[in-house]
The first five atom37 places (N, CA, C, CB, O) and aatype in JSON, in Angstrom:
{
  "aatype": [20, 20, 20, 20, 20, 20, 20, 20, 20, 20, 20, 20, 20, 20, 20, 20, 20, 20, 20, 20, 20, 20, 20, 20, 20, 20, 20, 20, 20, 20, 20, 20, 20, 20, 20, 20, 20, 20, 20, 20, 20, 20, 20, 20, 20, 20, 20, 20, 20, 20, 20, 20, 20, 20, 20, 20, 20, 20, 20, 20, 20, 20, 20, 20, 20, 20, 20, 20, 20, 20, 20, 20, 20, 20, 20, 20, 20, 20, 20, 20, 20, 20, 20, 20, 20, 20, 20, 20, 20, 20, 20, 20, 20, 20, 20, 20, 20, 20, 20, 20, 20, 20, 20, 20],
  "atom_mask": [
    [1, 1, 1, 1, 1],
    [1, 1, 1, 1, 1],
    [1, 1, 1, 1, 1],
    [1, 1, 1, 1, 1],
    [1, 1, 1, 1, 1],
    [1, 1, 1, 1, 1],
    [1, 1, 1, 1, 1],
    [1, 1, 1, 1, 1],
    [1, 1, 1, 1, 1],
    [1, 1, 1, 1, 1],
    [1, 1, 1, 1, 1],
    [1, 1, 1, 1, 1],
    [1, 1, 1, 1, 1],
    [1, 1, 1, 1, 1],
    [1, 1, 1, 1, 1],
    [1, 1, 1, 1, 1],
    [1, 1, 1, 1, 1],
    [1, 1, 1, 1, 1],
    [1, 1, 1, 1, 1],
    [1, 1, 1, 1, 1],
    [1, 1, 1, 1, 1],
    [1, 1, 1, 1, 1],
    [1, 1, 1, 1, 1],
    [1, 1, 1, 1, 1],
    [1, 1, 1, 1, 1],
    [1, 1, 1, 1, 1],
    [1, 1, 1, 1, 1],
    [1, 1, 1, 1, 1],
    [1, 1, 1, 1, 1],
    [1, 1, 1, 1, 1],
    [1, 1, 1, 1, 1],
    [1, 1, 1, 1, 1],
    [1, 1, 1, 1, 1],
    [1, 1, 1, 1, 1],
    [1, 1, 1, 1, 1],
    [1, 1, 1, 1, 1],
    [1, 1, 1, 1, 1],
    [1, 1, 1, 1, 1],
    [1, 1, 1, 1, 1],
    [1, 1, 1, 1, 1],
    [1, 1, 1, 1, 1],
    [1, 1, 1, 1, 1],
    [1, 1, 1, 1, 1],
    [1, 1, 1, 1, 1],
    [1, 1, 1, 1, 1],
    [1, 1, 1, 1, 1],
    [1, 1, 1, 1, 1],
    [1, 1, 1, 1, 1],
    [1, 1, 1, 1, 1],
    [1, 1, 1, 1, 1],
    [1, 1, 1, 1, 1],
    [1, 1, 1, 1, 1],
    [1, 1, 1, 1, 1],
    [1, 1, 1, 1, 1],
    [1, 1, 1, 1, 1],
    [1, 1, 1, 1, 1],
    [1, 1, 1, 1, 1],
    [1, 1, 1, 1, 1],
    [1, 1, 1, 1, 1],
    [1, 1, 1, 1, 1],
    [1, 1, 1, 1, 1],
    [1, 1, 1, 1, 1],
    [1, 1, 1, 1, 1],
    [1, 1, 1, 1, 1],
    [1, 1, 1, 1, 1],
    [1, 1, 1, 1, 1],
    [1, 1, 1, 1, 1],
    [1, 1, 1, 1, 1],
    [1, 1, 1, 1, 1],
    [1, 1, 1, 1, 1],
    [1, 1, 1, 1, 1],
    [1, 1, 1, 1, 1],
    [1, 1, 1, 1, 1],
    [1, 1, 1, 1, 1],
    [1, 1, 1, 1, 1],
    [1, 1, 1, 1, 1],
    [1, 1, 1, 1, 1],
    [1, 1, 1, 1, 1],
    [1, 1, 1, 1, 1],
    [1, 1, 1, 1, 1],
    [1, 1, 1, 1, 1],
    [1, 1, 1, 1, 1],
    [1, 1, 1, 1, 1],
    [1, 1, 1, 1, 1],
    [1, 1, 1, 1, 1],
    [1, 1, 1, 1, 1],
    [1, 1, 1, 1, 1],
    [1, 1, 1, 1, 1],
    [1, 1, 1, 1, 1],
    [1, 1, 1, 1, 1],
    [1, 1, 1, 1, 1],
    [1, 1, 1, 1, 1],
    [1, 1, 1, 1, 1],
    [1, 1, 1, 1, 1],
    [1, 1, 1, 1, 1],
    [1, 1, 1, 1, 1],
    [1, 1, 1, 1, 1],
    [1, 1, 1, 1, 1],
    [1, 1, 1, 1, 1],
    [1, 1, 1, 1, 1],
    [1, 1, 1, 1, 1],
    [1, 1, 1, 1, 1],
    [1, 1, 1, 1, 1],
    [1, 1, 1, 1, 1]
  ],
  "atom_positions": [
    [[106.43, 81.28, 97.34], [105.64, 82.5, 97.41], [104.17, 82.1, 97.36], [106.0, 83.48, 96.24], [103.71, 81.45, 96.42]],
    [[103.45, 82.5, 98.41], [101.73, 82.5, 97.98], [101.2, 82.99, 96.91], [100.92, 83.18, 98.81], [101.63, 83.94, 96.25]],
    [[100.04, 82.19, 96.65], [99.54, 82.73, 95.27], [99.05, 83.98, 95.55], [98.41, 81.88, 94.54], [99.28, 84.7, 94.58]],
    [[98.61, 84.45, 96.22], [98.06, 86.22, 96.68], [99.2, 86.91, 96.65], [97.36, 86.55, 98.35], [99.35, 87.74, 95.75]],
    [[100.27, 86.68, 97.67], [101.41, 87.42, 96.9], [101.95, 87.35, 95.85], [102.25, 87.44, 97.31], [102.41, 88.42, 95.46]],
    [[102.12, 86.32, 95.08], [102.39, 86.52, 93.64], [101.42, 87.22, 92.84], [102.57, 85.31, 93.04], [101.67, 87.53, 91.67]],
    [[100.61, 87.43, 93.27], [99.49, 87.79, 92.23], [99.67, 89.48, 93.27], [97.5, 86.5, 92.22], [99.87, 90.18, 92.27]],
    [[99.7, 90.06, 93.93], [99.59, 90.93, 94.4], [101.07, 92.02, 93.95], [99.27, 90.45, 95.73], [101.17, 93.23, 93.71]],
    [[101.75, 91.23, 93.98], [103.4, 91.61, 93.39], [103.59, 92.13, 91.98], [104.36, 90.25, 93.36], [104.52, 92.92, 91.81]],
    [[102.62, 91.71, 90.65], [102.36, 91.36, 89.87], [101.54, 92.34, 89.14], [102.06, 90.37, 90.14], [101.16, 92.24, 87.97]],
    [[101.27, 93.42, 90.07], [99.97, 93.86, 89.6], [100.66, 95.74, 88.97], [98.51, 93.77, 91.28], [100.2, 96.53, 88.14]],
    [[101.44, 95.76, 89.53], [101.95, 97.19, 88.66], [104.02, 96.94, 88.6], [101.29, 99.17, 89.99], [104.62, 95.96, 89.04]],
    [[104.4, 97.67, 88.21], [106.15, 97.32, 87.96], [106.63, 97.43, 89.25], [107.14, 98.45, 86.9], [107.56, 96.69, 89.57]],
    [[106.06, 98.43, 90.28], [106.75, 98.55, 91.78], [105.39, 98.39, 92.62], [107.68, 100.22, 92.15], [104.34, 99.0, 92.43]],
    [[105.65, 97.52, 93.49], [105.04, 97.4, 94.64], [105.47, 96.71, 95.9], [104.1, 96.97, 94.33], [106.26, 95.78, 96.08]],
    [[104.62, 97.52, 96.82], [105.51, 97.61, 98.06], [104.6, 97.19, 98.94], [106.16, 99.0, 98.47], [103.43, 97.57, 98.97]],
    [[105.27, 96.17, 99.89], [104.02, 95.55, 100.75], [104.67, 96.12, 101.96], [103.68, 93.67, 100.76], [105.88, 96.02, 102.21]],
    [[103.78, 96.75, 102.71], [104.27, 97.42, 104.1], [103.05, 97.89, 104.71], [105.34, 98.7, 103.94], [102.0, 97.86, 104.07]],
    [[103.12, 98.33, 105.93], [102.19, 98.6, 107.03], [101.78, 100.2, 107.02], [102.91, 98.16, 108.48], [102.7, 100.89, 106.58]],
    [[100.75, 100.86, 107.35], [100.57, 102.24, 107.51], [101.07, 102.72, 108.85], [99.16, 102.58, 107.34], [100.75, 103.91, 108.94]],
    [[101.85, 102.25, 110.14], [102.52, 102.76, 110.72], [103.89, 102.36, 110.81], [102.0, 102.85, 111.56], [104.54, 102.33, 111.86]],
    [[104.35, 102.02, 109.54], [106.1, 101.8, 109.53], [106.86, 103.13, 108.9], [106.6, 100.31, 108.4], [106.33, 103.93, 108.12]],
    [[107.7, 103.18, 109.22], [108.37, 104.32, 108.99], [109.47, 104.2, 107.65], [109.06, 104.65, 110.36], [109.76, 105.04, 106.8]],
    [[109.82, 103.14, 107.79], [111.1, 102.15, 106.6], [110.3, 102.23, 105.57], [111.63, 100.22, 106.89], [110.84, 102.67, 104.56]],
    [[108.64, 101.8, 105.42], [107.74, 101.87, 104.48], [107.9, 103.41, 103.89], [106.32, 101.48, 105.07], [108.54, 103.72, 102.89]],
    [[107.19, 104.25, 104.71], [107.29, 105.39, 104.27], [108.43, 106.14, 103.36], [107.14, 105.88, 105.23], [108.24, 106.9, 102.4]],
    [[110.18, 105.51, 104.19], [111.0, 105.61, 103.67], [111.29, 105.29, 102.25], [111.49, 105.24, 104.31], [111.97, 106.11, 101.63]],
    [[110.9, 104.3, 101.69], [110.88, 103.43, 100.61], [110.23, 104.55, 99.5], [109.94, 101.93, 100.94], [110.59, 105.36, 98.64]],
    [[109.18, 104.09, 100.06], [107.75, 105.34, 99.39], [108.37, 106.6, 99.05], [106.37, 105.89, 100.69], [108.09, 106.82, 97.87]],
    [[109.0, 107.43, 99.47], [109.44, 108.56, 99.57], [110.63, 108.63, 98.27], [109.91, 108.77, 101.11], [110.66, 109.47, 97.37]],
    [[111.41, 107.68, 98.44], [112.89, 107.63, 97.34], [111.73, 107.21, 96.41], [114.61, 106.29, 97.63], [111.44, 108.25, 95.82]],
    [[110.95, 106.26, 95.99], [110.39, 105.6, 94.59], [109.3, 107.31, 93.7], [108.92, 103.7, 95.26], [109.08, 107.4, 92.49]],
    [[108.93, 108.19, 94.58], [108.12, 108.91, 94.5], [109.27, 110.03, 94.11], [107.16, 108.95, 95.68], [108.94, 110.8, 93.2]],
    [[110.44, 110.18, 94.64], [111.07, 111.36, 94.32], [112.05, 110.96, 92.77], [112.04, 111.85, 95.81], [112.48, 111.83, 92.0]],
    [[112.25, 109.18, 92.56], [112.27, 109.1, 91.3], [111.39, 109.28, 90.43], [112.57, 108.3, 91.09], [111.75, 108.82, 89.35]],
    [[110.56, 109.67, 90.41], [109.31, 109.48, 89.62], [108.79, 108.76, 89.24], [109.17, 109.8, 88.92], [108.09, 109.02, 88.26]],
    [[108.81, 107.23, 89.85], [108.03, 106.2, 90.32], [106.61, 105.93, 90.74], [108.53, 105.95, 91.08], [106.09, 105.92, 91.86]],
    [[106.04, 105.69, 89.31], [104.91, 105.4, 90.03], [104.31, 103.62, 90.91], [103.99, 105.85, 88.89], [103.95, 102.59, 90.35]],
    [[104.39, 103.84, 91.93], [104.27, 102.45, 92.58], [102.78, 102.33, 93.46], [105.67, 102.23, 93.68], [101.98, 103.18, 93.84]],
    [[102.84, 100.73, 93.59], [101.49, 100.7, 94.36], [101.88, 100.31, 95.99], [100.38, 99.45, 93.61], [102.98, 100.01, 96.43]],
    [[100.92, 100.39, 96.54], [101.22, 100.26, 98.19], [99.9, 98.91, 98.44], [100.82, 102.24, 99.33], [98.74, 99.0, 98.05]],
    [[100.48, 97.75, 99.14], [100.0, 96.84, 99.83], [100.1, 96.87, 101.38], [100.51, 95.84, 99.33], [101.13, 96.42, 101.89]],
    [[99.22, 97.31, 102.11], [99.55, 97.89, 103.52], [98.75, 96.59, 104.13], [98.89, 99.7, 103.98], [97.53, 96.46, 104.21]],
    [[99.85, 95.57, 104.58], [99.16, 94.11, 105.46], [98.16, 94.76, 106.48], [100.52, 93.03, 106.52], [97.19, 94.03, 106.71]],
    [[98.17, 95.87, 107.11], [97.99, 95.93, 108.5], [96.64, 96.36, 108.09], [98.98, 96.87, 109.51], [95.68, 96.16, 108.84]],
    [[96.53, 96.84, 107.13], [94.64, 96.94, 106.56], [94.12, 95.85, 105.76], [94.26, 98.3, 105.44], [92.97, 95.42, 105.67]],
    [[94.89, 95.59, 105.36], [94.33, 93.3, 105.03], [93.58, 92.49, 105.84], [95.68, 92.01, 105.14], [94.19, 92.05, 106.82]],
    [[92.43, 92.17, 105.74], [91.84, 91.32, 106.44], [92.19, 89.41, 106.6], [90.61, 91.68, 105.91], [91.71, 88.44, 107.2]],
    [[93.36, 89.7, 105.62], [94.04, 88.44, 105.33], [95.6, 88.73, 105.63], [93.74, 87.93, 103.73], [96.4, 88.02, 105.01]],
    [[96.23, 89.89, 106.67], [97.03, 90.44, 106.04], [98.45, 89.48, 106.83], [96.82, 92.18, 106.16], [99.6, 89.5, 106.38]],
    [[97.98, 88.65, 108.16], [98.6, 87.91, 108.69], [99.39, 86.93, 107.47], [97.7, 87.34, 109.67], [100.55, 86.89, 107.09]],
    [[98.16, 86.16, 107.08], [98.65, 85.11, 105.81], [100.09, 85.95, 105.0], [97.03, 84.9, 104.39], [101.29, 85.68, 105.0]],
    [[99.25, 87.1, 104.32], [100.46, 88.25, 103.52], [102.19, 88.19, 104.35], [99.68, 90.32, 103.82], [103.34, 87.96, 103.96]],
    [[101.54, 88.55, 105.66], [103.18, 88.74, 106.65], [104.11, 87.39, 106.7], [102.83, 89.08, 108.58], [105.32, 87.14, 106.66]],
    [[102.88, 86.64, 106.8], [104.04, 84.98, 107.16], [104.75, 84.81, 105.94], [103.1, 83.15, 107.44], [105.97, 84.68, 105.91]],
    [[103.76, 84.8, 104.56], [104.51, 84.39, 103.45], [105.72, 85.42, 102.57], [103.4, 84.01, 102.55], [106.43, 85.11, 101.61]],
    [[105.63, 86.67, 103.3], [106.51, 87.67, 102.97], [107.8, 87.17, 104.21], [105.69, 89.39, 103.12], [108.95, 86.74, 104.04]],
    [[107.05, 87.43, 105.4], [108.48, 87.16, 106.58], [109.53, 85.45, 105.6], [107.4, 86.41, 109.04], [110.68, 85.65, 105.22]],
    [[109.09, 84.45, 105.45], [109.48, 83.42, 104.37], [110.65, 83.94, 103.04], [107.94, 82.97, 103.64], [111.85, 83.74, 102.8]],
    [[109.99, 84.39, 102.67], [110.9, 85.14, 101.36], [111.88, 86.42, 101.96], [109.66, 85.95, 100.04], [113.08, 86.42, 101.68]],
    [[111.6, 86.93, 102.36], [112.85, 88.25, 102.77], [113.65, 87.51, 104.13], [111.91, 90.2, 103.43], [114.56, 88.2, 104.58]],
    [[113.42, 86.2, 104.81], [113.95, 85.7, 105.75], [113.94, 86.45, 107.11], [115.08, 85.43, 105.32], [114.64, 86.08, 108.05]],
    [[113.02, 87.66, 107.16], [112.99, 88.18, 108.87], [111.58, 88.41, 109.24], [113.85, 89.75, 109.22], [110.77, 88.15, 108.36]],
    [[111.08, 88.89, 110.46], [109.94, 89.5, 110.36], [110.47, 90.82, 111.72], [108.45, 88.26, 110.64], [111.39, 90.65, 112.52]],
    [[109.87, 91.64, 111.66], [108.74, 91.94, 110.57], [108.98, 92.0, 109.0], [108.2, 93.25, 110.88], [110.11, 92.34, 108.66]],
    [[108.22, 91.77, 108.2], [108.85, 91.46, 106.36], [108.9, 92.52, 105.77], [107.95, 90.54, 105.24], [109.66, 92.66, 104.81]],
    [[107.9, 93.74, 106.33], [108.32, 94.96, 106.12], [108.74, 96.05, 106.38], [108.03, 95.17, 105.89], [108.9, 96.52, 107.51]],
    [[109.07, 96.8, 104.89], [108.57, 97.11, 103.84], [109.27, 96.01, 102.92], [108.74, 98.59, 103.56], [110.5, 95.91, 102.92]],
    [[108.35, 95.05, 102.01], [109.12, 94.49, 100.73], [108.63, 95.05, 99.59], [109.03, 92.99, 100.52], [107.55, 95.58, 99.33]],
    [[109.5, 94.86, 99.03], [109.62, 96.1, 97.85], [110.2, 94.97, 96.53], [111.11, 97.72, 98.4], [111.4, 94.78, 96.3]],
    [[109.08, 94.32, 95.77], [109.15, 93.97, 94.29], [109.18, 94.8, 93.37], [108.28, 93.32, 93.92], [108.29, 95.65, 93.45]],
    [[109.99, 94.9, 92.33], [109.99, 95.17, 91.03], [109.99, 94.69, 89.78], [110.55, 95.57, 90.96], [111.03, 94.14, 89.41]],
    [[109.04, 94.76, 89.0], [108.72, 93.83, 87.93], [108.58, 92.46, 88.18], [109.59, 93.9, 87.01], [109.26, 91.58, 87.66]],
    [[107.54, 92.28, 89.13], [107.1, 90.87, 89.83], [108.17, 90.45, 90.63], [106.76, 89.67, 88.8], [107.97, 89.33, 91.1]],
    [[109.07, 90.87, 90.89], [110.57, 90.32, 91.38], [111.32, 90.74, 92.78], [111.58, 90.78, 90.3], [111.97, 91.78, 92.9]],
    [[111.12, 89.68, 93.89], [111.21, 90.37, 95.03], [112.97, 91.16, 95.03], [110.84, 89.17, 96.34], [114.04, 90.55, 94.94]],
    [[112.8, 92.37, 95.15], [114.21, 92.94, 95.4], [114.52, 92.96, 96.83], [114.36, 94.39, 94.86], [115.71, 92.72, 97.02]],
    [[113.7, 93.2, 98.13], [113.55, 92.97, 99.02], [113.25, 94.04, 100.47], [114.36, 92.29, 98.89], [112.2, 94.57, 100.81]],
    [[114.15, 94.07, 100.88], [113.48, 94.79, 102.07], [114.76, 96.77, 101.87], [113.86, 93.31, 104.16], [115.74, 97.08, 101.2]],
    [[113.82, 97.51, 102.96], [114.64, 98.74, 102.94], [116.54, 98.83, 102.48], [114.41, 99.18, 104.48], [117.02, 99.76, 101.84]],
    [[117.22, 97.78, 102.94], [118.36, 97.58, 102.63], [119.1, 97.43, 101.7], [118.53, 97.06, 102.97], [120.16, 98.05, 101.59]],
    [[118.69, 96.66, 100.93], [118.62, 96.05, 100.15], [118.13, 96.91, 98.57], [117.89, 95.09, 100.77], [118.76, 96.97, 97.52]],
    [[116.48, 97.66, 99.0], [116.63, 98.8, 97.69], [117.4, 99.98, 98.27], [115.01, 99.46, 97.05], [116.73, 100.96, 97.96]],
    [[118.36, 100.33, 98.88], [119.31, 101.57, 99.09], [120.45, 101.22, 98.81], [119.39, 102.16, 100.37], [121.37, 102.0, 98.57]],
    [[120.53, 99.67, 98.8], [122.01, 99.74, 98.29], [122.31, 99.56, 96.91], [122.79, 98.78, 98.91], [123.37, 99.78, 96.33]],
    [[121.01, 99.06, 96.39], [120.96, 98.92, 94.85], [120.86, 100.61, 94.39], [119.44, 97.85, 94.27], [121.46, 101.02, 93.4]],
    [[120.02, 101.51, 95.26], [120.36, 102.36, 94.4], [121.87, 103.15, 94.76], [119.17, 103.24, 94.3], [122.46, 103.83, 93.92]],
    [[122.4, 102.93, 96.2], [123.28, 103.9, 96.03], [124.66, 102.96, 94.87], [123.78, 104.49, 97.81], [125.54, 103.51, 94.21]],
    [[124.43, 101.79, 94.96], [125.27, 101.43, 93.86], [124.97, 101.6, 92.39], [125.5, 100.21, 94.0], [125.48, 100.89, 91.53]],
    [[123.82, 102.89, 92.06], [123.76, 102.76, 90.91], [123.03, 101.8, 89.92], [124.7, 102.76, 90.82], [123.23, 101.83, 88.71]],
    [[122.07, 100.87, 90.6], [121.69, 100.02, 89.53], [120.28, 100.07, 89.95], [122.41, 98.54, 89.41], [119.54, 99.57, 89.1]],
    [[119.72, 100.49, 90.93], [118.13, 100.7, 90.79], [117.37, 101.35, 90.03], [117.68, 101.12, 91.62], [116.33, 100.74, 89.75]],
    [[117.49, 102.41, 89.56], [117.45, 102.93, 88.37], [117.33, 101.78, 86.84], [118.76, 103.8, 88.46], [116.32, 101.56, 86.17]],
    [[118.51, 101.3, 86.67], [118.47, 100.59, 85.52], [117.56, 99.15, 85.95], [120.08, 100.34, 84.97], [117.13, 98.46, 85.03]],
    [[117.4, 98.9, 86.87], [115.9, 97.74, 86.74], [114.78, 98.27, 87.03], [115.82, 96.46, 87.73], [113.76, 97.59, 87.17]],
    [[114.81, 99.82, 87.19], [113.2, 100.02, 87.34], [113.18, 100.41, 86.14], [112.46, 101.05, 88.45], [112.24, 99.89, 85.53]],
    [[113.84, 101.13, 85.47], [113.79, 100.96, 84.07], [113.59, 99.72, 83.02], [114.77, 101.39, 83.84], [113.0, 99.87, 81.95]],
    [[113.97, 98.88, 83.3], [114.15, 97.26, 82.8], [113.02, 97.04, 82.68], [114.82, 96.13, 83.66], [112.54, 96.77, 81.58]],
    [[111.85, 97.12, 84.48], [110.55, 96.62, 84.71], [109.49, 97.44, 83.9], [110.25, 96.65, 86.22], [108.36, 97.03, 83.65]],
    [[110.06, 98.85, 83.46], [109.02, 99.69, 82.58], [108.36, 100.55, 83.44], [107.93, 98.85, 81.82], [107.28, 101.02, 83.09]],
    [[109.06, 100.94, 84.98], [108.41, 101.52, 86.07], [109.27, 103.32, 85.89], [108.78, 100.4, 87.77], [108.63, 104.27, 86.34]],
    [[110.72, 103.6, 85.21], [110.66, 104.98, 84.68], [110.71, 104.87, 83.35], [111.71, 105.89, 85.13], [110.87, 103.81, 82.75]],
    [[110.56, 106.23, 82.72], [110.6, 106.35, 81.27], [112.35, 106.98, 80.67], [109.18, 107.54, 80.89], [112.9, 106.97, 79.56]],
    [[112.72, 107.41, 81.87], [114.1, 108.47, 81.38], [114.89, 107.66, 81.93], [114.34, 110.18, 81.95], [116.11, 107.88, 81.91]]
  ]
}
């Protein structure tokens, strides 16, 4: 992981690195917001560094485009797939809870 993304990952319990015209982003955004999630948004495509951001994200989630990636509690959980199946199996909830990102 780059040190900017680690350090960018790092910076609230949910954050989500994705683009302002992705739609999967938005998607993401939308379920974390209707849990009552408060999360931060890293949008590469307004990064003036945001190429560097994409390569070292496309690396860790293994595809590109890399987003939306979606860390919790510094901890890559990963891309759109990946947080829907954690929650429809019931356990997203209990690590955003874990990370200190809900209260109930």
């Amino acid at each position: 992981m780059s040190e900017r993304v680690a350090r960018l990952s790092s910076q609230r319990a949910v954050v989500i690195f994705g683009a302002s015209n992705c739609f999967m982003c938005h998607a993401v955004k939308t379920l974390f917001s209707e849990l009552g999630v408060s999360w931060a948004v890293h949008e590469v495509d307004k990064d003036p560094n945001g190429e560097d951001v994409e390569r070292a994200l496309a690396g860790m989630v293994g595809r590109t485009p890399p987003v939306p990636a979606v860390f919790i509690g510094g901890k890559l959980v990963g891309p759109t797939d990946k947080v829907m199946s954690l929650h429809l199996a019931g356990k997203l909830v209990p690590l955003l809870r874990e990370a200190g990102a809900l209260w109930l």
